[in-house]
C-alpha positions in Angstrom: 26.2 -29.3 -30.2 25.9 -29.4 -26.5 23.2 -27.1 -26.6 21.3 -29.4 -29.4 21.7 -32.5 -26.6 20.0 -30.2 -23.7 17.0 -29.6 -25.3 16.7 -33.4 -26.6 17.3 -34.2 -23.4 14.8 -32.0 -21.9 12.1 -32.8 -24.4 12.4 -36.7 -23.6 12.2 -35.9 -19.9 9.1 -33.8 -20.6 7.5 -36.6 -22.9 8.6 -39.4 -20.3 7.0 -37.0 -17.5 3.5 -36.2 -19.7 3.8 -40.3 -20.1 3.7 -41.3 -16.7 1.1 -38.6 -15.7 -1.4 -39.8 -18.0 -1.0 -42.9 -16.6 -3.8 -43.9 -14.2 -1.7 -46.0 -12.0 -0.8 -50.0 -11.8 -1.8 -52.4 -14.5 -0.3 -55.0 -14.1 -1.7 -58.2 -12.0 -3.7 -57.6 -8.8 -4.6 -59.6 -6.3 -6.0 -62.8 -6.8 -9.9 -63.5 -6.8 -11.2 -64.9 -3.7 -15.1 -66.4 -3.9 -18.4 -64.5 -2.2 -17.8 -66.8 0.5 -14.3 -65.8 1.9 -15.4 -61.9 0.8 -18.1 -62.4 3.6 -15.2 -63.3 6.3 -13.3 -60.8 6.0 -13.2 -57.6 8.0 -14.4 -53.7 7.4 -13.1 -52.1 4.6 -10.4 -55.2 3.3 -9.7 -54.8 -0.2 -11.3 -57.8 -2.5 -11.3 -58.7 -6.0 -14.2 -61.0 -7.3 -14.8 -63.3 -10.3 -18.2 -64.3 -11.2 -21.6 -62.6 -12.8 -23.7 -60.2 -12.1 -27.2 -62.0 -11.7 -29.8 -59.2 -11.1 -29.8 -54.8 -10.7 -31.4 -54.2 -7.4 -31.5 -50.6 -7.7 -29.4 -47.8 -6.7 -26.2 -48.8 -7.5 -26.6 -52.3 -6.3 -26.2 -55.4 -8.0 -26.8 -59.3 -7.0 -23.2 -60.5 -7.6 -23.1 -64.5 -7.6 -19.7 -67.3 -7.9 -20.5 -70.8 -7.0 -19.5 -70.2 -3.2 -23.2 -67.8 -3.0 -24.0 -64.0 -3.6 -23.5 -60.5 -2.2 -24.4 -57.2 -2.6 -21.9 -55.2 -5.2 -22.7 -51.6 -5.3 -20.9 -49.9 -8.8 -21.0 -46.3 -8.9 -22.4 -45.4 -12.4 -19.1 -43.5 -13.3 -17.2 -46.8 -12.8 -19.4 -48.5 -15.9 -17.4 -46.7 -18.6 -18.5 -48.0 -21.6 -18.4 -51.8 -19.8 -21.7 -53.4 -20.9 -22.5 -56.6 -19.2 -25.4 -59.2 -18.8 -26.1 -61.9 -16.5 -24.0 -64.7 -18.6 -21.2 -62.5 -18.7 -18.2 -62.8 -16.1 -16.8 -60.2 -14.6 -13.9 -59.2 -12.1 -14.7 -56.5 -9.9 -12.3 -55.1 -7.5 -13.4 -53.0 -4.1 -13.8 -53.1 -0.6 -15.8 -55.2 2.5 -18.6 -52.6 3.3 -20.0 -54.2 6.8 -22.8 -52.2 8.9 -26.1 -52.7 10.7 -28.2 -53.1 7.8 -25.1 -56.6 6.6 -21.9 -56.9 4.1 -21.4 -55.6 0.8 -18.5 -54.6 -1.5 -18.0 -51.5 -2.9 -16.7 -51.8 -5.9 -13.9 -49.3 -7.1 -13.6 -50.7 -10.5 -15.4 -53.4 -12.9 -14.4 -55.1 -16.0 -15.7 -58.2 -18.2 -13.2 -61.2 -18.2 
């Protein structure tokens, strides 16, 4: 009998283990959205998350991102698409990074999805 508990135990730990492996991390609720215009205050490399629509590709990764504060540069790495399919009346909530340098501001976005 004891020896019948062990391995049920040990099985469930596995399972519970494999079950929070697969798991790619947090999600549950992030940060809130701030708007274009607060993004473009912020320092180097602060973390952002963005509501709004994706008005134009510019090439290269980049995209014209627009709310009703203005626009900025998004730049979403073709692996982050993942089967997301989005036009420009679509909203979506993008989550990355302040990218400042000589050339202006940007975010690079480490994940997208349509809201």
């Amino acid at each position: 009998m004891y020896l019948k508990r062990a391995v049920f135990f040990a099985a469930l730990l596995t399972v519970a283990g494999l079950t929070l492996y697969a798991q790619d991390g947090y999600t549950g609720p992030g940060p809130e959205p701030i708007t274009v215009e607060e993004a473009k205050n912020l320092r180097d490399d602060s973390p952002v998350t963005l509501r709004g629509k994706i008005e134009r590709f510019l090439g290269d990764e980049k995209y014209l991102f627009s709310d009703d504060s203005g626009s900025i540069i998004v730049e979403i790495d073709n692996r982050l698409w993942n089967g997301v399919s989005v036009n420009q009346n679509d909203t979506v909530e993008i989550i990355g990074e302040i990218d400042k340098d000589f050339k202006g501001i940007e975010v690079e976005a480490s994940s997208i999805k349509k809201v």
